[in-house]
N, C-alpha and C positions, 0 to 999 in steps of 0.2 A: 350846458354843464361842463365845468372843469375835469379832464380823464385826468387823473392819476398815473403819474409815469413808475413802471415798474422798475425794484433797483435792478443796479448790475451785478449780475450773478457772478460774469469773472471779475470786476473789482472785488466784488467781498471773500472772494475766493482767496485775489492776490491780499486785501489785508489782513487777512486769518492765517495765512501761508506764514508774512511778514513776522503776527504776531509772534507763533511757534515758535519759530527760527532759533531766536534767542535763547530760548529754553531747549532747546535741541542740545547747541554747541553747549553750552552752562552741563548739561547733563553728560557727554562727551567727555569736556574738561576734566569734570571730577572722577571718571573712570579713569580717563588716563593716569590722573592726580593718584587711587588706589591703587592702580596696576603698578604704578612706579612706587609709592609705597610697600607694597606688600612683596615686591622685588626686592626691595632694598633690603626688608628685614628678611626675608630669604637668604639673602647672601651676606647678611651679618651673623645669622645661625650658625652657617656653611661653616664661617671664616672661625667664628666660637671650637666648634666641634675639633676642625683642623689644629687649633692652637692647643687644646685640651690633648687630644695622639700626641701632639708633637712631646709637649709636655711631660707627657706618662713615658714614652719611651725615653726620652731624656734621663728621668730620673730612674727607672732599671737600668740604663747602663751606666749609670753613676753608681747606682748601688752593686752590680756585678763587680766593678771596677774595685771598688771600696773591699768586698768578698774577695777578691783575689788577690789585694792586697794584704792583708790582714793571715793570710794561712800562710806559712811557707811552704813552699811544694817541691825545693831541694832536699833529696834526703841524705841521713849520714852514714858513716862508714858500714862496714857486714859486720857484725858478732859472733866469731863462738860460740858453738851449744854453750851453755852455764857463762857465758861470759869468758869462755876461754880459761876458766878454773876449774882445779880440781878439789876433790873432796881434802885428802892431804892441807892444803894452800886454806880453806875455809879453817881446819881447824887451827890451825896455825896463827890466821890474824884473827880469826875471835878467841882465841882461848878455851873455847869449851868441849868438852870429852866425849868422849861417844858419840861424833856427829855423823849421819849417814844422809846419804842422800836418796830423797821420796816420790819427788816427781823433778820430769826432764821431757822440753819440748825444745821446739824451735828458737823461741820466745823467752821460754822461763825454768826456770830449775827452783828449786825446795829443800831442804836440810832441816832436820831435826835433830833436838840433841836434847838430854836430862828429860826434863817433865813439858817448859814447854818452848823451852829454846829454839829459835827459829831462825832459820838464815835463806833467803830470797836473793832473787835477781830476775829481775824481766825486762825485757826490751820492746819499748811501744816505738812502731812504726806509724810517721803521718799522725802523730798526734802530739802537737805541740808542748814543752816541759811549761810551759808559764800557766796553761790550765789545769796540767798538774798540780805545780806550785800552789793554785788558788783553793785545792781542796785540802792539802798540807796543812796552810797557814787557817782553817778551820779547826784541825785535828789536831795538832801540837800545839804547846806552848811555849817552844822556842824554834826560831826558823835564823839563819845565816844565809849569805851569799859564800858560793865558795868556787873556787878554781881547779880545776884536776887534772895532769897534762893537758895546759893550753886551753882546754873546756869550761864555759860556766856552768852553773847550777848553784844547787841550793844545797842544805846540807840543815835537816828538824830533827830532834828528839824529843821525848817526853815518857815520863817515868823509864820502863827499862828498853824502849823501843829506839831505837837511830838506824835516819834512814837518808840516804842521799842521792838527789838524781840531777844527772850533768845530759845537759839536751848541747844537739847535733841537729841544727838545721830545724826540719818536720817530723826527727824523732827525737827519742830521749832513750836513757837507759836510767833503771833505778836498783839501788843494794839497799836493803833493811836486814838488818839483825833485830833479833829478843833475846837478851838474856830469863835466864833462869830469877823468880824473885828471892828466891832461897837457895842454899849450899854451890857445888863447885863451879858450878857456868854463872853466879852470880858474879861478874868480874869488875864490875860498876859500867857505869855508863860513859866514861871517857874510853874505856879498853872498847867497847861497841861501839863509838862512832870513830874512833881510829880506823878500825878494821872495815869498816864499808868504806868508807874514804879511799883503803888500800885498795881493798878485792876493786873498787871501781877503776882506781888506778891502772891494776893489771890489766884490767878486762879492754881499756882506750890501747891500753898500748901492743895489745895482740891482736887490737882488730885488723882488718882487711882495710 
């Protein structure tokens, strides 16, 4: 009888080894292939994120820049309690009688006179005259540009009220009268905005 040869254990060893192999490295490859993909988008996040900071800071200091532009933060000269006037001087350029004076700060002073005749001045510090202006040109019905030693500003009335305020830098100064609508402090409405126009007048040219 023919014996049967047994196979070779380490050939089929080595070609089942052989087979693998290929499937090894294949499997290798494409991890390296993910690892370097999901590296990449890693550091494309990174780069995302980085440019987004940069971004954002960029535009607050655009916008600080813009904010500090926009306020003036030189201020202007010192004022006299009441504007450096006296009670005498008010009744003089408005015309009306029996004015007394009501209240007296830093800032502002007060006059009354008749029933409901009123004469003001205040001085806003750090607060710009052109956002004044924008609440005026709401309230009145007539508004001017006007000049007052060397100073601009504005100068509104309507019905018996005139009022005018000439800005200095990051402040302003403002003079309003009211006439009386009946009897002697009714002087019309040109004799009141004359007389703020003045009293403002005095009040620039005795500042500090």
């Amino acid at each position: 009888m023919r014996s049967e040869q047994a196979p070779d254990t380490a050939t089929a060893a080595t070609v089942t080894t052989t087979l693998a192999m290929p499937n090894i490295r294949r499997y290798r490859v494409r991890d390296e292939l993910e690892l370097i993909v999901r590296s990449g988008v890693s550091i494309v996040v990174v780069l995302i994120a980085a440019l987004l900071v940069i971004t954002a800071c960029a535009d607050d200091a655009a916008d600080d820049a813009q904010t500090t532009t926009a306020t003036p933060t030189v201020t202007g000269p010192s004022f006299r309690a009441c504007g450096g006037v006296d009670l005498d001087e008010v009744a003089t350029q408005t015309g009306f009688s029996g004015v007394r004076l009501v209240a007296e700060t830093t800032a502002e002073c007060q006059w009354v006179a008749g029933n409901s005749a009123r004469v003001s001045f205040n001085w806003y510090r750090g607060s710009p005259i052109d956002r004044e202006r924008g609440g005026v040109e709401r309230t009145k019905d007539f508004i001017q540009d006007v000049e007052i030693a060397g100073h601009t500003g504005f100068i509104a009335w309507q019905g018996s009220v005139c009022e005018t305020g000439i800005g200095f830098d990051a402040d302003f100064i403002e003079w309003s009268a009211r006439m009386d609508e009946t009897g002697a402090n009714n002087v019309g409405i040109e004799k009141v905005c004359h007389a703020v126009r003045e009293l403002a007048r005095i009040s620039i040219e005795r500042a500090k």
